[in-house]
MMTF fields as JSON, N, C-alpha, C and O atoms, coordinates in Angstrom:
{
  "mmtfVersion": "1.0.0",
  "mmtfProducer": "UNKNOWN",
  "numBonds": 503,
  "numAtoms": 504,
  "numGroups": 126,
  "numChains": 1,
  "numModels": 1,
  "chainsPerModel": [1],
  "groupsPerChain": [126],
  "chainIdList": ["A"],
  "bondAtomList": [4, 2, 8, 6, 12, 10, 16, 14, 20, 18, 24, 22, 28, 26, 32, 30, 36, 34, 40, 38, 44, 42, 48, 46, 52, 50, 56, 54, 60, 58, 64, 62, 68, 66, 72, 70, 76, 74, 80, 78, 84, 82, 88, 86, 92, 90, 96, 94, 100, 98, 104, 102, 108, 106, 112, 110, 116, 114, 120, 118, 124, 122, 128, 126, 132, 130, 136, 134, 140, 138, 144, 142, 148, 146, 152, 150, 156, 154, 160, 158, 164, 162, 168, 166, 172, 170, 176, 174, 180, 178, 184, 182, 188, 186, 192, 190, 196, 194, 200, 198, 204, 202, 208, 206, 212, 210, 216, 214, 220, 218, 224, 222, 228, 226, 232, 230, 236, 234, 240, 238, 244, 242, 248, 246, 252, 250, 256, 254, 260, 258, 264, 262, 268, 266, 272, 270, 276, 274, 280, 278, 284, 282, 288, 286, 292, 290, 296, 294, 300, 298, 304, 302, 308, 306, 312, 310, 316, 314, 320, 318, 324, 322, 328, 326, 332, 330, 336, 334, 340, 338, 344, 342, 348, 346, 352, 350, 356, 354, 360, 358, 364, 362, 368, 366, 372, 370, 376, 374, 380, 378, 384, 382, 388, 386, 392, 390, 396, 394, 400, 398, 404, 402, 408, 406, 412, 410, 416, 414, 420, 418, 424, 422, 428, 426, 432, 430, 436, 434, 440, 438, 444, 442, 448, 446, 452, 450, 456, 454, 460, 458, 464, 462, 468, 466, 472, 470, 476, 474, 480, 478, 484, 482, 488, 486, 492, 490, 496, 494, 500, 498],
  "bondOrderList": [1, 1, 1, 1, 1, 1, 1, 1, 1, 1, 1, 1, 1, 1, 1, 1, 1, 1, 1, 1, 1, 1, 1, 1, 1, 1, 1, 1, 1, 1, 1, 1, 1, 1, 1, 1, 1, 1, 1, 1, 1, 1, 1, 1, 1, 1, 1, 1, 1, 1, 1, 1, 1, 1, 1, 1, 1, 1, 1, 1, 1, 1, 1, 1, 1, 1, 1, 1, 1, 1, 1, 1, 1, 1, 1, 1, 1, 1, 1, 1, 1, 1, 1, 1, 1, 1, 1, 1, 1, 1, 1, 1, 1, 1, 1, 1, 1, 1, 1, 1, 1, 1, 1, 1, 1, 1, 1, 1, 1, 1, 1, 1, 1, 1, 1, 1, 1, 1, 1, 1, 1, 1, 1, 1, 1],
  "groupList": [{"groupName": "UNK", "atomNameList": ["N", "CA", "C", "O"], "elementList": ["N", "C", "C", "O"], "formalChargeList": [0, 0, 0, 0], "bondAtomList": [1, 0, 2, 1, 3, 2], "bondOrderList": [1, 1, 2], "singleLetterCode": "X", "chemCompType": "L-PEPTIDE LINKING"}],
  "groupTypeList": [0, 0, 0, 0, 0, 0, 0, 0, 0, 0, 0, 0, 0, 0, 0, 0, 0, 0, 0, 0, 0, 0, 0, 0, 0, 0, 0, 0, 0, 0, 0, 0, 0, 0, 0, 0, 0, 0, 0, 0, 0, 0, 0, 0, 0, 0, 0, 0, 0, 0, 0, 0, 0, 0, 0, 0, 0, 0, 0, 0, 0, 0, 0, 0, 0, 0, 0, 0, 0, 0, 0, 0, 0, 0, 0, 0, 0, 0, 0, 0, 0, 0, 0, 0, 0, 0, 0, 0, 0, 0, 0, 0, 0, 0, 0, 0, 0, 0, 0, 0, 0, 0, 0, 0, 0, 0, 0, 0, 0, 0, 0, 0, 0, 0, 0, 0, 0, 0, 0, 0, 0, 0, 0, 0, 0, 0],
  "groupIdList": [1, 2, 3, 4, 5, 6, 7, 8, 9, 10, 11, 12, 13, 14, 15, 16, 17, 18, 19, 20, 21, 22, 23, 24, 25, 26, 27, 28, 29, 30, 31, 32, 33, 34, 35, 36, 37, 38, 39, 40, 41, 42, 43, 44, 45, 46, 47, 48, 49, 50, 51, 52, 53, 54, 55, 56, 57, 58, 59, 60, 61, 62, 63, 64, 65, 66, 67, 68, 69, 70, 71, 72, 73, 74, 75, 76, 77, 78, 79, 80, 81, 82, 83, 84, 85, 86, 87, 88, 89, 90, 91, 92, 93, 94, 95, 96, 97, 98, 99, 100, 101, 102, 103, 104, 105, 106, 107, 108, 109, 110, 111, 112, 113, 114, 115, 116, 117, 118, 119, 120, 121, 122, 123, 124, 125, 126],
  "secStructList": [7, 7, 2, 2, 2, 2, 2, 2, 2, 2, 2, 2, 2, 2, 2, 2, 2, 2, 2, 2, 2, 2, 2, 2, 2, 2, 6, 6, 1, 1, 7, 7, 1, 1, 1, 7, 7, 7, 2, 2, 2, 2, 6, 6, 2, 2, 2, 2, 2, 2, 2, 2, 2, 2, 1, 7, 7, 2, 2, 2, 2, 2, 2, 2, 2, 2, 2, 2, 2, 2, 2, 2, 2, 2, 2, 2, 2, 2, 6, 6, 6, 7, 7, 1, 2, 2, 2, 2, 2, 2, 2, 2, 2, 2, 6, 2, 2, 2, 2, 2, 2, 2, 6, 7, 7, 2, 2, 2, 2, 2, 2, 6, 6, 7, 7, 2, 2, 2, 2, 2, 2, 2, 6, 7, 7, 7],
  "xCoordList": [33.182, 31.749, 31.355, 31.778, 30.516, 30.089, 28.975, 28.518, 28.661, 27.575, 26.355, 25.344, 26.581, 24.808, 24.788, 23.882, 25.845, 25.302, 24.898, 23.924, 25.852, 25.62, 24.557, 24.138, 24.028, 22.467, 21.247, 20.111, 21.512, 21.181, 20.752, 19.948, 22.097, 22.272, 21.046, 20.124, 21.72, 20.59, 19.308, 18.639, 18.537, 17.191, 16.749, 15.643, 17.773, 17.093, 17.239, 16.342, 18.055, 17.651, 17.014, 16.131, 16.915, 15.547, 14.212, 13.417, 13.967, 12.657, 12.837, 11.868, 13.819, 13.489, 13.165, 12.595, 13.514, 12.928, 11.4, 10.597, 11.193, 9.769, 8.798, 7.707, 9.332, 8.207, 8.194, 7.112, 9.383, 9.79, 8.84, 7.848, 8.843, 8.617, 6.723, 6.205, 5.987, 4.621, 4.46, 3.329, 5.39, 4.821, 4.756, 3.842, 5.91, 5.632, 4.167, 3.859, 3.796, 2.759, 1.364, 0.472, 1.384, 0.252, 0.392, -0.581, 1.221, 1.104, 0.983, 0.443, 1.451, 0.878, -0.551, -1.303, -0.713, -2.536, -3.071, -4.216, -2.849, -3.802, -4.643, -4.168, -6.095, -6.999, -6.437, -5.647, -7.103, -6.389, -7.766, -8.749, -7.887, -8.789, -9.29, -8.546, -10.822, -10.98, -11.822, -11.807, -12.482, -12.831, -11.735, -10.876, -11.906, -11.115, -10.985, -12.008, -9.345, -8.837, -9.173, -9.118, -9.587, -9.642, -8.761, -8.565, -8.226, -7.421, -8.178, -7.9, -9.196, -9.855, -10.185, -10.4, -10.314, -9.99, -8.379, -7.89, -7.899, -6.0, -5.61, -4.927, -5.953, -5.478, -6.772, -6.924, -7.587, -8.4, -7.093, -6.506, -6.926, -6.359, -4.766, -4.197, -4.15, -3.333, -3.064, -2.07, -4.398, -4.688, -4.645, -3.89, -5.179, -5.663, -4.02, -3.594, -3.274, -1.962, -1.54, -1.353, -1.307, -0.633, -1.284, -0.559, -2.232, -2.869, -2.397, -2.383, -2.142, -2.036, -0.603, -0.438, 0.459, 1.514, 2.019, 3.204, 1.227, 1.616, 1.738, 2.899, 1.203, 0.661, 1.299, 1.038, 1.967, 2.2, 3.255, 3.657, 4.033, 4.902, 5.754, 5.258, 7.307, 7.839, 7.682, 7.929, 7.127, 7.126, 5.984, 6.045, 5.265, 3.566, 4.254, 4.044, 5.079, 5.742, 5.964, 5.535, 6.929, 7.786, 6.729, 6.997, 5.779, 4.684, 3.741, 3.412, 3.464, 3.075, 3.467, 2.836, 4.675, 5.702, 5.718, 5.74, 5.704, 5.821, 4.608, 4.73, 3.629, 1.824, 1.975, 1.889, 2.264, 2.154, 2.779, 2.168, 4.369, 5.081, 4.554, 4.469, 4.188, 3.112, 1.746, 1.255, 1.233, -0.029, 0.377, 0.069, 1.308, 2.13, 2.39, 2.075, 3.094, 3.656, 2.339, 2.325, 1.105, 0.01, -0.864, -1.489, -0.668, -1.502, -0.457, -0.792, 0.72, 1.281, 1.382, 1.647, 1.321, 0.66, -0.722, -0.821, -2.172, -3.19, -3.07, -3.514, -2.348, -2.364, -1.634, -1.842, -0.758, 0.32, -0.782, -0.789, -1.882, -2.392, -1.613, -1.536, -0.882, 0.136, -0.864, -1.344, -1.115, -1.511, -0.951, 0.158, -1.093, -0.905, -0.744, -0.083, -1.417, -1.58, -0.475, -0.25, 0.413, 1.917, 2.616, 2.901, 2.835, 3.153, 2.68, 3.445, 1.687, 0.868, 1.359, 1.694, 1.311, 1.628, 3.144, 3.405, 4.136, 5.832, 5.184, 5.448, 4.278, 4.728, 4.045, 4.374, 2.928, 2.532, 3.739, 3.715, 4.593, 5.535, 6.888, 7.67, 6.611, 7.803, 7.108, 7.247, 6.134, 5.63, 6.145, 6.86, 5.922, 5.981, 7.672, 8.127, 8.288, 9.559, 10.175, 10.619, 10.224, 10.39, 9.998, 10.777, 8.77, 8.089, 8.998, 9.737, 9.387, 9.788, 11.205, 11.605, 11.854, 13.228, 13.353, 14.455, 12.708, 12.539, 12.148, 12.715, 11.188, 10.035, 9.376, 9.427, 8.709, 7.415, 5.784, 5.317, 5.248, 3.841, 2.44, 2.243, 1.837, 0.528, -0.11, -0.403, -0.186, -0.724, 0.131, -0.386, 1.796, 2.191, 2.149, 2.48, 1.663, 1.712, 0.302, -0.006, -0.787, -2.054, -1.922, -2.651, -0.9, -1.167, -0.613, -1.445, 0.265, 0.668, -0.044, 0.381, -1.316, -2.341, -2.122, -2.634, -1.505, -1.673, -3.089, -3.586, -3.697, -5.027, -4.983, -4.309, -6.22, -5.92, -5.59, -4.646, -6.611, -6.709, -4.924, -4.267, -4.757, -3.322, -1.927, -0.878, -2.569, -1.764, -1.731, -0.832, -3.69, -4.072, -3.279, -3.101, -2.897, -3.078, -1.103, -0.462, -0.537, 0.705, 1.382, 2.42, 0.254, 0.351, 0.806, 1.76, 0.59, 1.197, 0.242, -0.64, 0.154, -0.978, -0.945, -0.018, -2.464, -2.132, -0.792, -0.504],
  "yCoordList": [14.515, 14.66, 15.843, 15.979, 16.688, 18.005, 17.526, 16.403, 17.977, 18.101, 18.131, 17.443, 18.972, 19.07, 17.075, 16.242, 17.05, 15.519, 14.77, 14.029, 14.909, 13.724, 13.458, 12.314, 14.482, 14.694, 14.553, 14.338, 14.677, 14.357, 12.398, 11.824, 11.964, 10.863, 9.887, 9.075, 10.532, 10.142, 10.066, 9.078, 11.874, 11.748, 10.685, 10.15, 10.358, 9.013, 7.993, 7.188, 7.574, 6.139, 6.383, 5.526, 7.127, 7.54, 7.382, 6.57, 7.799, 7.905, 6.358, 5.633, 6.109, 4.435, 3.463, 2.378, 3.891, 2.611, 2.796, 1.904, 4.302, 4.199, 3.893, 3.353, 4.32, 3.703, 1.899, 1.335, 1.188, 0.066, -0.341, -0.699, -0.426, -0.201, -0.37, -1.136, 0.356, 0.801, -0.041, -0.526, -0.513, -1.049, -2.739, -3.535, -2.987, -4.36, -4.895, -5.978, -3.747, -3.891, -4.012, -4.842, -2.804, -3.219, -4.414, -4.494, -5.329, -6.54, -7.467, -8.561, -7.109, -8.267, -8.265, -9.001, -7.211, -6.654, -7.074, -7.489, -7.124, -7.413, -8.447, -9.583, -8.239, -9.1, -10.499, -10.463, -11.836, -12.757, -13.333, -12.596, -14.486, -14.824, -15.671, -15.841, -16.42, -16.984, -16.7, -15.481, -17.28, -16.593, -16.611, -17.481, -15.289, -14.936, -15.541, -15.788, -15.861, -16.66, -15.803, -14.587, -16.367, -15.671, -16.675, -17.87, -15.76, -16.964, -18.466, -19.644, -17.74, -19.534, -20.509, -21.594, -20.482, -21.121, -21.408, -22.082, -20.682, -20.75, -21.802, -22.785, -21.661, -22.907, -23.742, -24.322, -23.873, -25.457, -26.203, -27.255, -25.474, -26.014, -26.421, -27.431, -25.449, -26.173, -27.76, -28.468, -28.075, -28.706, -29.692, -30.646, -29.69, -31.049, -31.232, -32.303, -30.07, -30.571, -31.538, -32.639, -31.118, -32.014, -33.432, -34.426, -33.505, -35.106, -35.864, -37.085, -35.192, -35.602, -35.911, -37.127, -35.193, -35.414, -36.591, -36.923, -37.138, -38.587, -39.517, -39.927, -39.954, -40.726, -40.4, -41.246, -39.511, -39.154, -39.487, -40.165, -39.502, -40.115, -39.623, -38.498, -39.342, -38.227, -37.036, -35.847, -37.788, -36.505, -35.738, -34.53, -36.291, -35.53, -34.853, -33.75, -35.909, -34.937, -33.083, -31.993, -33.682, -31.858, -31.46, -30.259, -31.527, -30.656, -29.929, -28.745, -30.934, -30.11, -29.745, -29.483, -29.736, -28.629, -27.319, -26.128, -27.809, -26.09, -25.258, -24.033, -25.742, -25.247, -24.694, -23.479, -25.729, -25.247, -24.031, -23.249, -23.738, -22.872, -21.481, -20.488, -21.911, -20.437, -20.167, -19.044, -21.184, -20.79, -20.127, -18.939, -20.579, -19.632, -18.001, -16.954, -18.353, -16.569, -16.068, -14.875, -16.453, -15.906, -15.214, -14.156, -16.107, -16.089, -14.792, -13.617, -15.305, -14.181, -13.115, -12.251, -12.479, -11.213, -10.66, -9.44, -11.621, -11.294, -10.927, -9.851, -11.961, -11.316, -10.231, -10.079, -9.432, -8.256, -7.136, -6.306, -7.289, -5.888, -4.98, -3.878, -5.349, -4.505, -3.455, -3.748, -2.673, -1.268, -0.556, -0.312, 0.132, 0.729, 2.007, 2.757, 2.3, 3.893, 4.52, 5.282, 4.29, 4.835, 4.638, 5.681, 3.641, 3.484, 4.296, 5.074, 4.211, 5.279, 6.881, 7.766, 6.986, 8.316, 8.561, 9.5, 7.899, 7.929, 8.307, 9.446, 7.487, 7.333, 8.473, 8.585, 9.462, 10.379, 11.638, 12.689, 11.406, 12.505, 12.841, 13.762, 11.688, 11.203, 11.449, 12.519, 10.537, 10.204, 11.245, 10.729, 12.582, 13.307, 13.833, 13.966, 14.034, 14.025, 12.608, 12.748, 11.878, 10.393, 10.123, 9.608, 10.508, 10.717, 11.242, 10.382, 12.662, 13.432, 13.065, 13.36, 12.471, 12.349, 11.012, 10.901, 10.234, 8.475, 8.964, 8.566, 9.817, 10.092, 8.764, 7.977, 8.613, 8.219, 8.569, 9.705, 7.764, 8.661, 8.188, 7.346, 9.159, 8.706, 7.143, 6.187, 7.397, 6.269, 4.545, 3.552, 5.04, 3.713, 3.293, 2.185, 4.429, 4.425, 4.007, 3.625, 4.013, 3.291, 1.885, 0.96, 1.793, 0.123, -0.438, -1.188, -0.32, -1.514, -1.348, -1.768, -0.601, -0.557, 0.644, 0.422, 1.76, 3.03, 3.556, 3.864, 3.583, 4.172, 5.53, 6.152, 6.249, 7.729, 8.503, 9.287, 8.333, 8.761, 9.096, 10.058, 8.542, 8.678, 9.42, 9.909, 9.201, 10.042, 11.528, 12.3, 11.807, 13.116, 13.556, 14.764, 12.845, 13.622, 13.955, 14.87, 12.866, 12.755, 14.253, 14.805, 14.649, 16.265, 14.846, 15.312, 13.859, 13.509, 13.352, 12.568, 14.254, 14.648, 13.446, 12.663, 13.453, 12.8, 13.498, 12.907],
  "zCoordList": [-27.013, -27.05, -26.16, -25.012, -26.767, -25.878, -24.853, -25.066, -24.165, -22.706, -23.611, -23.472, -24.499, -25.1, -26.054, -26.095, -26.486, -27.2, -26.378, -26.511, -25.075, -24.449, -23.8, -23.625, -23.385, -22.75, -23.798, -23.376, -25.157, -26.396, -26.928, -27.663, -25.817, -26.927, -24.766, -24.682, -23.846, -22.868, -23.049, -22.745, -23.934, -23.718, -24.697, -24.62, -25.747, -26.604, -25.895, -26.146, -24.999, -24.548, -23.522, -23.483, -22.543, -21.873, -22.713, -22.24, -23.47, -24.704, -25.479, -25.707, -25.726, -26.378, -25.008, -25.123, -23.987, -22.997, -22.531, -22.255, -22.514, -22.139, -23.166, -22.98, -24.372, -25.872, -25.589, -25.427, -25.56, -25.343, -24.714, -25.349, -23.009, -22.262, -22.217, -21.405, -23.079, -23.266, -24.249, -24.268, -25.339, -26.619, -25.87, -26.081, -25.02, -24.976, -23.357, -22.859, -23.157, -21.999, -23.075, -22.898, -24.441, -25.237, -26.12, -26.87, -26.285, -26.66, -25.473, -25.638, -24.279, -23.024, -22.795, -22.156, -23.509, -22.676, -24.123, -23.945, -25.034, -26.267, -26.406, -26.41, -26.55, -26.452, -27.29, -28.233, -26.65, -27.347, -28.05, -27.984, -28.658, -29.55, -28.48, -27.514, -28.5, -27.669, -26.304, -26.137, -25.359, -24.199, -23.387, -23.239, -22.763, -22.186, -20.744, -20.106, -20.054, -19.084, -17.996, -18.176, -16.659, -15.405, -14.67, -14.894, -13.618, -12.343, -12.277, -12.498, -11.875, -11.616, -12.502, -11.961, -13.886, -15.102, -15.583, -16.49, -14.677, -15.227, -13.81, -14.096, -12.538, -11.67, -11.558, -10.483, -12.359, -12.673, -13.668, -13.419, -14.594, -15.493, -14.997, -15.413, -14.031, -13.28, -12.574, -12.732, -11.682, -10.741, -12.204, -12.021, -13.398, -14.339, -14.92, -15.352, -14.842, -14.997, -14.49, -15.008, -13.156, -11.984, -12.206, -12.205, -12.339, -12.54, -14.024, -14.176, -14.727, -16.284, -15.725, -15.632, -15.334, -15.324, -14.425, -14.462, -13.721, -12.845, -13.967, -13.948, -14.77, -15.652, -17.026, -17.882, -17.377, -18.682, -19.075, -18.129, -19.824, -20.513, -20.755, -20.692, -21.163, -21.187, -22.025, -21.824, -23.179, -24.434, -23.685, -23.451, -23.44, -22.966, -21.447, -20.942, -21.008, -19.415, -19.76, -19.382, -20.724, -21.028, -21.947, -21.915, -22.707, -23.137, -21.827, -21.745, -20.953, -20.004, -18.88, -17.857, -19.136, -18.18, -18.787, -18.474, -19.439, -20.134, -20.56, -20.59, -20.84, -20.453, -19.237, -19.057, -18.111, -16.871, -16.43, -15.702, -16.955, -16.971, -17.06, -16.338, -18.46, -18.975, -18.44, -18.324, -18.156, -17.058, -16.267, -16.36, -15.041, -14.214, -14.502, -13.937, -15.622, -15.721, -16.091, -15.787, -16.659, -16.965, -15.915, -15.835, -15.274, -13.488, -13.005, -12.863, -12.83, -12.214, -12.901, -12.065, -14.239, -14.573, -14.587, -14.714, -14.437, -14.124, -12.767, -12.365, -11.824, -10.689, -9.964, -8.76, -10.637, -10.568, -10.369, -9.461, -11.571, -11.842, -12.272, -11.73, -13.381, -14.341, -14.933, -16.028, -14.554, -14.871, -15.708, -15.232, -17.086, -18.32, -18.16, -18.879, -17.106, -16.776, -16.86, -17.801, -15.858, -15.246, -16.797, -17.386, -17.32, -18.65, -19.695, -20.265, -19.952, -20.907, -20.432, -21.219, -19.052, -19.212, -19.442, -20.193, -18.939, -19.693, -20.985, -21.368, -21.846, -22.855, -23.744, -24.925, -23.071, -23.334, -23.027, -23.668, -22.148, -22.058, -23.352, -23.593, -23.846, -25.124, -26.004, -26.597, -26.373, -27.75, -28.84, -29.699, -28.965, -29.912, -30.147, -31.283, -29.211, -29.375, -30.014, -31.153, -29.707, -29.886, -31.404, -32.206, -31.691, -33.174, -33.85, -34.328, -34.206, -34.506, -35.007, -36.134, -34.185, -33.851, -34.659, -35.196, -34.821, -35.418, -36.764, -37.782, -36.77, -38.146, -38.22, -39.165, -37.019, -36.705, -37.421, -37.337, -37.914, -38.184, -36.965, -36.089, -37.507, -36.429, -36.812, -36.094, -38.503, -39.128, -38.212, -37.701, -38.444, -37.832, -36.234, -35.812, -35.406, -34.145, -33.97, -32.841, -35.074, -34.754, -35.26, -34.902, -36.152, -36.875, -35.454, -34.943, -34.873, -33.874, -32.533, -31.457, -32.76, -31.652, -30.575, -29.478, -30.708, -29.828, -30.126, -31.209, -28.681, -29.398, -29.246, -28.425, -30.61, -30.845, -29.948, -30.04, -28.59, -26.896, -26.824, -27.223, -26.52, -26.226, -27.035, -26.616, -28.513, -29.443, -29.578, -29.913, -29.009, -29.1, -27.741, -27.582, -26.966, -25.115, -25.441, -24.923, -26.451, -26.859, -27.222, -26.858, -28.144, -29.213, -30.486, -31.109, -30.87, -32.182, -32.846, -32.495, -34.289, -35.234, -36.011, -36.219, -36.509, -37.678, -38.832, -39.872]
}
């Protein structure tokens, strides 16, 4: 393998982790149906766990173990402040190479929710 592939076959997995990387932060961040959860609606609903679960039964035990679970990891990504920014911009440094190289279109980089903002700042045309 020559020096140029191999630095070749790097900048693609460099460029597939940061697309990666950005695509799965805009499905963590995607509006969900519903009103929307704040901390203090996510540990009310905690605290009514813990009480349900003295009393519950087993099937109802492990149903809300695992609510609770995911409340948790929920809470603990509202409360991270996972920021898109730093992400978005990786993913503005790729995008069009990355495009190019996949044969990517703009059209499919808007169906799974890249907004235009970012495609234009990308250089990826319609």
């Amino acid at each position: 393998m020559t020096a140029a592939h191999k630095e070749a076959l790097a900048q693609g997995r460099n460029e597939s982790r940061v697309v990666r990387a950005y695509l799965e932060a805009l499905d963590a961040h995607k509006p969900k149906r519903g009103r929307k959860r704040t901390p203090d609606s996510i540990e009310r609903r905690l605290h009514a766990i813990e009480a349900e679960l003295e009393a519950a039964d087993p099937l109802n035990r492990v149903r809300l173990t695992q609510e609770r679970m995911n409340l948790q990891d929920e809470l603990a990504l509202l409360e991270s402040g996972n920021d898109l920014g730093e992400l978005e911009a990786q993913f503005i440094d790729v995008a069009a190479s990355y495009s190019e190289r996949q044969g990517i279109s703009y059209a499919a980089w808007r169906e799974i929710g890249v907004a235009p903002a970012v495609l234009r700042s990308a250089g990826v045309a319609r």
